[in-house]
C-alpha positions in Angstrom: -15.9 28.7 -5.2 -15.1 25.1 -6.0 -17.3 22.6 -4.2 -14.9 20.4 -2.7 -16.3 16.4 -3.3 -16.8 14.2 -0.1 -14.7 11.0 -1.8 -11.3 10.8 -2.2 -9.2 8.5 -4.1 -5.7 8.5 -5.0 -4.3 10.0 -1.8 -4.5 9.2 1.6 -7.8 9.2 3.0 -7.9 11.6 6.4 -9.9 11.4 9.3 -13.2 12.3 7.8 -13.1 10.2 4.5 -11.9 7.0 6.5 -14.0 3.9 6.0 -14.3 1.5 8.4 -11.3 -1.0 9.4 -12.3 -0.6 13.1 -10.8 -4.1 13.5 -7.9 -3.5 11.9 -7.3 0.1 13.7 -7.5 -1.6 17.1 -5.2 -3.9 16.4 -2.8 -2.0 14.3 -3.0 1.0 17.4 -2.7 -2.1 20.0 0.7 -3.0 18.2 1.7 0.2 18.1 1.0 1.2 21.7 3.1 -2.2 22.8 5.9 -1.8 20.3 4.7 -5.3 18.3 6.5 -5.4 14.7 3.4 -5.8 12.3 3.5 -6.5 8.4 0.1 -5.9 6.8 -0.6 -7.2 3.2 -3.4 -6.9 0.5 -3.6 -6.3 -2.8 -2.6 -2.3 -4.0 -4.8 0.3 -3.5 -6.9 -0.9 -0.3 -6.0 2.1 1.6 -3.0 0.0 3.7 -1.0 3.6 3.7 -4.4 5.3 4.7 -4.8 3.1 7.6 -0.9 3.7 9.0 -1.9 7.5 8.5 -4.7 7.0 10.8 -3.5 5.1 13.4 -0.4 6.9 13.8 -2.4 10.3 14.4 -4.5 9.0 17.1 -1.4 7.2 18.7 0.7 10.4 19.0 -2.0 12.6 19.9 -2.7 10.3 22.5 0.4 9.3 23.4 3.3 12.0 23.4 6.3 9.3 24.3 5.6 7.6 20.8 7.6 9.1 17.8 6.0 7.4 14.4 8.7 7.7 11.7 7.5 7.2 7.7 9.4 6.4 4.9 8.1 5.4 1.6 11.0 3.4 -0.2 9.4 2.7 -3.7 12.2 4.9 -5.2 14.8 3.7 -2.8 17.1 1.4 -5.4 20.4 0.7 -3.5 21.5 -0.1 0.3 23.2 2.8 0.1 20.2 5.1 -0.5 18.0 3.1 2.1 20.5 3.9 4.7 20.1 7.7 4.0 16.5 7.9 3.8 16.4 5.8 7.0 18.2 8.6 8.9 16.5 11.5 7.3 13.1 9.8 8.3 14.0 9.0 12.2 16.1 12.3 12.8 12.9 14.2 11.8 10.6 12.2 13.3 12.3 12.9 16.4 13.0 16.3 16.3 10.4 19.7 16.1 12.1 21.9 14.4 15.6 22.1 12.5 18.0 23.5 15.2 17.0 19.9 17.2 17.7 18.0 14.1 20.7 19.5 13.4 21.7 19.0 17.4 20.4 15.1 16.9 22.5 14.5 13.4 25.7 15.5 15.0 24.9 13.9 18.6 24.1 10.6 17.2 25.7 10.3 14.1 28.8 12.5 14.8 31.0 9.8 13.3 29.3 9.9 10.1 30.2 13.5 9.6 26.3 14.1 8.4 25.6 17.2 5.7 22.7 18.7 6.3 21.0 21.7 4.5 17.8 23.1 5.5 15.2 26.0 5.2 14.4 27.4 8.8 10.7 27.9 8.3 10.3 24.6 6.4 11.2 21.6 8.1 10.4 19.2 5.0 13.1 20.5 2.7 15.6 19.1 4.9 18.1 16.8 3.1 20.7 14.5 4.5 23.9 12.9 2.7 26.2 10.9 3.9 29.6 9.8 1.8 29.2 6.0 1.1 32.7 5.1 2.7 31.3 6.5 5.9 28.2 4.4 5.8 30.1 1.1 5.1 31.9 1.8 8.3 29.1 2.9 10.3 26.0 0.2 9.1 25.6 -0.9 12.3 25.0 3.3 14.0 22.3 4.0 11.1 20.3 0.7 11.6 20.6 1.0 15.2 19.7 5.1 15.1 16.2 4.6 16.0 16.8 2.3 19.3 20.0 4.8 20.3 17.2 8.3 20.0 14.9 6.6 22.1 17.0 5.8 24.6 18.4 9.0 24.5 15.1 10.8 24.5 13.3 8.0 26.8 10.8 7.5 24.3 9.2 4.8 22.0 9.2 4.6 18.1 7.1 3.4 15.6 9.6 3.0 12.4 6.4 2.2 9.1 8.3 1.4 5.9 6.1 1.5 3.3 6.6 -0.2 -0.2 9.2 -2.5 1.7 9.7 -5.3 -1.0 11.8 -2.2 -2.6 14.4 -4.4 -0.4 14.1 -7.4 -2.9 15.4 -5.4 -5.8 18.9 -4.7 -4.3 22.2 -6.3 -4.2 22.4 -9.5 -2.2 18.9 -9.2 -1.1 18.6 -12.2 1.9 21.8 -11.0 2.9 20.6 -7.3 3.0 17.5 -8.6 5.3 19.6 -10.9 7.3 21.4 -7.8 8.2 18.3 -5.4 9.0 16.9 -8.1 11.3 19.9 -8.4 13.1 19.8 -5.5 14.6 15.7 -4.6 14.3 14.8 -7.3 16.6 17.4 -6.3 19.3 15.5 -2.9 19.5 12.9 -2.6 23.4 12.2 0.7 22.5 11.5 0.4 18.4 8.9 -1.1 16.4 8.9 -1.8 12.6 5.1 -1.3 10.9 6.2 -2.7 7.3 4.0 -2.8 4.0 3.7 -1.9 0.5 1.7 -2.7 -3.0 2.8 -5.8 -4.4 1.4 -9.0 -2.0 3.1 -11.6 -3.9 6.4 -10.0 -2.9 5.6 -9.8 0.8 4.3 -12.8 1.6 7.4 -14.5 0.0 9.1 -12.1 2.4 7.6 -12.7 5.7 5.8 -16.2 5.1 8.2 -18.2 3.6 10.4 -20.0 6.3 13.6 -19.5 4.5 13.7 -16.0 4.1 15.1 -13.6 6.9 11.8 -11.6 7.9 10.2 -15.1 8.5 7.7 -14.5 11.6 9.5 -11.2 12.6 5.6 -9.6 13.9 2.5 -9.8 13.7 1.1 -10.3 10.2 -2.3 -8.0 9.6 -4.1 -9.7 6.3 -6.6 -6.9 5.1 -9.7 -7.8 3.9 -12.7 -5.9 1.6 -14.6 -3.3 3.3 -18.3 -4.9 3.7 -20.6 -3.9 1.1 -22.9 -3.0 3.6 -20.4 -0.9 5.1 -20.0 0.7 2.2 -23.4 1.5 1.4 -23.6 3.6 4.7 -20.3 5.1 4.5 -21.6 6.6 0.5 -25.2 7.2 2.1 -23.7 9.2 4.9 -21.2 11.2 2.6 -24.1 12.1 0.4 -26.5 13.4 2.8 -23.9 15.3 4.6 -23.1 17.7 1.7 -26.9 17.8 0.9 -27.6 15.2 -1.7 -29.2 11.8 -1.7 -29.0 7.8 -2.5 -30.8 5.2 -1.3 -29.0 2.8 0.5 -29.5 -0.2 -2.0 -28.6 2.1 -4.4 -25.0 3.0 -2.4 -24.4 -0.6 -1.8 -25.1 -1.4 -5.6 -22.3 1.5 -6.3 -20.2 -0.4 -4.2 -20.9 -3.7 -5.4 -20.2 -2.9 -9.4 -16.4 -2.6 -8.7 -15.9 -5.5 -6.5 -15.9 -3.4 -3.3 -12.1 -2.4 -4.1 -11.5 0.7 -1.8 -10.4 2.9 -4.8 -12.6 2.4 -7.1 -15.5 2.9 -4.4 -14.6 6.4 -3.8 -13.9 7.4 -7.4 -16.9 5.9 -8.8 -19.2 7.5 -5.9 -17.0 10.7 -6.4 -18.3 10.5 -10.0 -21.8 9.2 -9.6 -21.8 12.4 -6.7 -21.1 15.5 -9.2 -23.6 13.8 -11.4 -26.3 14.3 -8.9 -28.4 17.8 -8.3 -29.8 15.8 -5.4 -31.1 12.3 -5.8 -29.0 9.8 -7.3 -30.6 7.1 -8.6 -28.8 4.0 -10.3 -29.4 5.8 -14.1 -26.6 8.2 -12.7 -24.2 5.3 -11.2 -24.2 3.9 -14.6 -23.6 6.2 -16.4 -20.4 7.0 -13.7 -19.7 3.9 -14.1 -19.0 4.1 -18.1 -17.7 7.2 -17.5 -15.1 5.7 -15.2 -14.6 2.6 -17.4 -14.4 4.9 -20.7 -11.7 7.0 -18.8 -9.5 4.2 -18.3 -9.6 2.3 -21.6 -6.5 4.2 -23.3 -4.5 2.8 -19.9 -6.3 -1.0 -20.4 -5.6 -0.8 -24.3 -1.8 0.2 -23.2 -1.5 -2.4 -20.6 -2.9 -5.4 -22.9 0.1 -4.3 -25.8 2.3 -5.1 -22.8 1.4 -8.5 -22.8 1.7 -11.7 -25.2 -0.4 -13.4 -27.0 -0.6 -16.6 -24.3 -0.6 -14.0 -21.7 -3.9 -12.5 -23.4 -5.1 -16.1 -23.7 -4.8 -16.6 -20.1 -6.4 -13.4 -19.0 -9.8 -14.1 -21.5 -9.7 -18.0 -19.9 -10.1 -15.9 -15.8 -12.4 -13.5 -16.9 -15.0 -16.3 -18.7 -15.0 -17.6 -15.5 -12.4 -20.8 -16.4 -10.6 -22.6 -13.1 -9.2 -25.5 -14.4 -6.5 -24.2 -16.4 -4.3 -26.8 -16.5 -6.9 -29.3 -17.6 -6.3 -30.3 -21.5 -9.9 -28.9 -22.6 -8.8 -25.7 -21.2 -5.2 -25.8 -22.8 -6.6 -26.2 -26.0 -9.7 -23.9 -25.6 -7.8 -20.9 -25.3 -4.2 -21.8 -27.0 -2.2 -22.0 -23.7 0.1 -24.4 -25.0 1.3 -26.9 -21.7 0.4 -27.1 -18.2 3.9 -25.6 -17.7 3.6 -22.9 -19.8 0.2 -21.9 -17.8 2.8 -22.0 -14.5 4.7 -19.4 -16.3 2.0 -17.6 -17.5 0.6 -17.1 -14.8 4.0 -16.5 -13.0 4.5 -13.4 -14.7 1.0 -11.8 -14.3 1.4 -12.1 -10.8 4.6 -10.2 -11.2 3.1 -7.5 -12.8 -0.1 -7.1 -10.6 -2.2 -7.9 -13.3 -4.0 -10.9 -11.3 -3.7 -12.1 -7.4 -4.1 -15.8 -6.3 -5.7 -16.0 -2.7 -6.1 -19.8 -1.7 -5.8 -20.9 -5.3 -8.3 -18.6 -7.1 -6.5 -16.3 -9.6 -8.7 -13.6 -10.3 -7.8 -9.8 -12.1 -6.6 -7.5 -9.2 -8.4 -4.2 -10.8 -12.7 -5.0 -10.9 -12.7 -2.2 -13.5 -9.6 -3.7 -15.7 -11.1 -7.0 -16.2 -14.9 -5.7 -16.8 -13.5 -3.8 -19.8 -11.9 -7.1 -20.7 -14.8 -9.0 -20.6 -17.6 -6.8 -22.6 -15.1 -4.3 -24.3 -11.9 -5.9 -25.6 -13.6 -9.8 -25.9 -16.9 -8.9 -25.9 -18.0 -12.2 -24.1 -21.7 -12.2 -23.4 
């Protein structure tokens, strides 16, 4: 029988493999419970979708006139296939089984002439088309579909979009937002929970005062799990499927990759099926090369993506430079001008290599710019 391992990483972390966030739960479940819009940001891969997940299960257990609708857009390219994906999500988000759905497609979207095939015992197979010279006529039904079912239905919804700055990739982009706040902040019995994996994007989104979604709810920043959390999160986990680690030793786990929420579980998930029952920091390290090893072919494919400045500029962050644009530092590593650093730096922030919070730039992934440092420059 397979041992199943007490960390997970990768996929959404249920109920029992949640860390944490108590702050962030309250108020996310608070917002949800009063209907308050709420945009959370940070960095990919510190469980943002995991937290949503969470949240909305205790809401609607607790709460059975709350509907939480999901939608992941990161394959969403076009206005027309947002529109479609928004109406499969709410119609089965408010329905139980098929025979509703198919009742609530032609109820509130009769004019739209909806095509929907299903499979009876399978809920999830449902797809939904609409013909694109419907939708231009009928915009205005699909963005207002959510507010129109609860009214309807006499319930609340909870509409969480995730990977949202999908948006900025379509046609006419402002002009596509202007439109979805239009109508979004009209709705009394809808919320919007929006989020997704690149920061940079959001923020210029919902923080910049000339874009549409400027102040349109509550923005939730997330922040690193405490190390000490983590130490007795790791702890716990060990001892409840009979092994051991001291809890300096958990937090030292913890502390080797920065704290980032993903790399946490894979690296105790690693350091775990390396212990018969005491693990002791010999076994994190060796995880820990194991993990780093495992990645290299991805780090040595990532680094032929980049230029030679843009390699420059990455060694200059990870020997610990901050003043780039200062003419020692130009010249140092090759940058070329203070410009060209602006640039630089410009298009590693598009690509998620590095994040800037309150001026520091610093390499998103702990594990990335380790390998940097003692594997592909070998600084001491």
């Amino acid at each position: 029988m397979k041992e199943e391992t007490p960390f997970v990483f990768g996929r959404i972390a249920d109920t029992k493999n949640f860390t944490d966030r108590e702050t962030e739960r309250k108020r996310l479940y608070q917002n949800f419970q009063s209907l308050v819009n709420t945009i959370i940001i940070s960095p990919r891969r510190w469980g943002k979708t995991s937290l949503v997940k969470n949240v909305a299960q205790k809401v609607t257990v607790e709460n059975k006139d709350i509907k939480i609708c999901t939608l992941d857009i990161f394959n969403v390219k076009t206005e027309t296939e947002f529109y479609v994906a928004l109406a499969q999500a709410i119609l089965q988000a408010t329905s139980s089984k098929w025979e509703e759905l198919a009742d609530n497609a032609k109820q509130f979207l009769s004019h739209l002439l909806p095509k929907i095939s299903f499979s009876p015992d399978a809920i999830s197979e449902i797809s939904f088309g609409i013909g694109w010279e419907k939708q231009t006529q009928n915009v205005d039904k699909i963005l207002d579909l959510a507010e129109t079912i609860a009214k309807a239905k006499n319930i609340n919804i909870v509409v969480c979009i995730d990977e949202f700055q999908s948006v900025n990739e379509f046609a006419n982009p402002q002009a596509f937002q202007r439109k979805l706040r239009s109508h979004w902040q009209q709705h009394q019995h809808v919320s919007y929970c929006l989020y997704g994996s690149k920061r940079h994007m959001l923020l210029d989104i919902f923080s910049n005062p000339s874009m549409p979604f400027y102040k349109f709810g509550d923005i939730l920043f997330l922040e690193k799990i405490n190390n000490a959390v983590w130490g007795k999160f790791i702890q716990k986990r060990f001892r409840d499927t009979g092994k051991e680690i001291s809890k300096d030793d958990a937090k030292m786990l913890a502390e080797l990759v920065e704290n980032h929420s993903y790399y946490v579980q894979q690296l105790a998930q690693q350091a775990w099926l390396r212990t018969d029952q005491i693990c002791d920091k010999s076994i994190i390290m060796d995880a820990y090369e194991g993990v780093k090893n495992q990645l290299s072919l991805l780090f040595v494919g990532l680094i032929e993506s980049l230029t030679n400045k843009q390699i420059d500029f990455l060694k200059a962050i990870v020997s610990g430079e901050t003043a780039l644009s200062s003419q020692e530092i130009l010249e140092k590593y090759k940058l070329g001008t203070s410009a060209n650093v602006i640039k630089i730096r410009e298009a590693l922030l598009s690509k998620e290599i590095i994040d800037v919070n309150a001026q520091v730039i610093d390499i998103q992934d702990p594990i990335f710019k380790i390998w940097l440092k003692t594997d592909y420059f070998k600084i001491k």
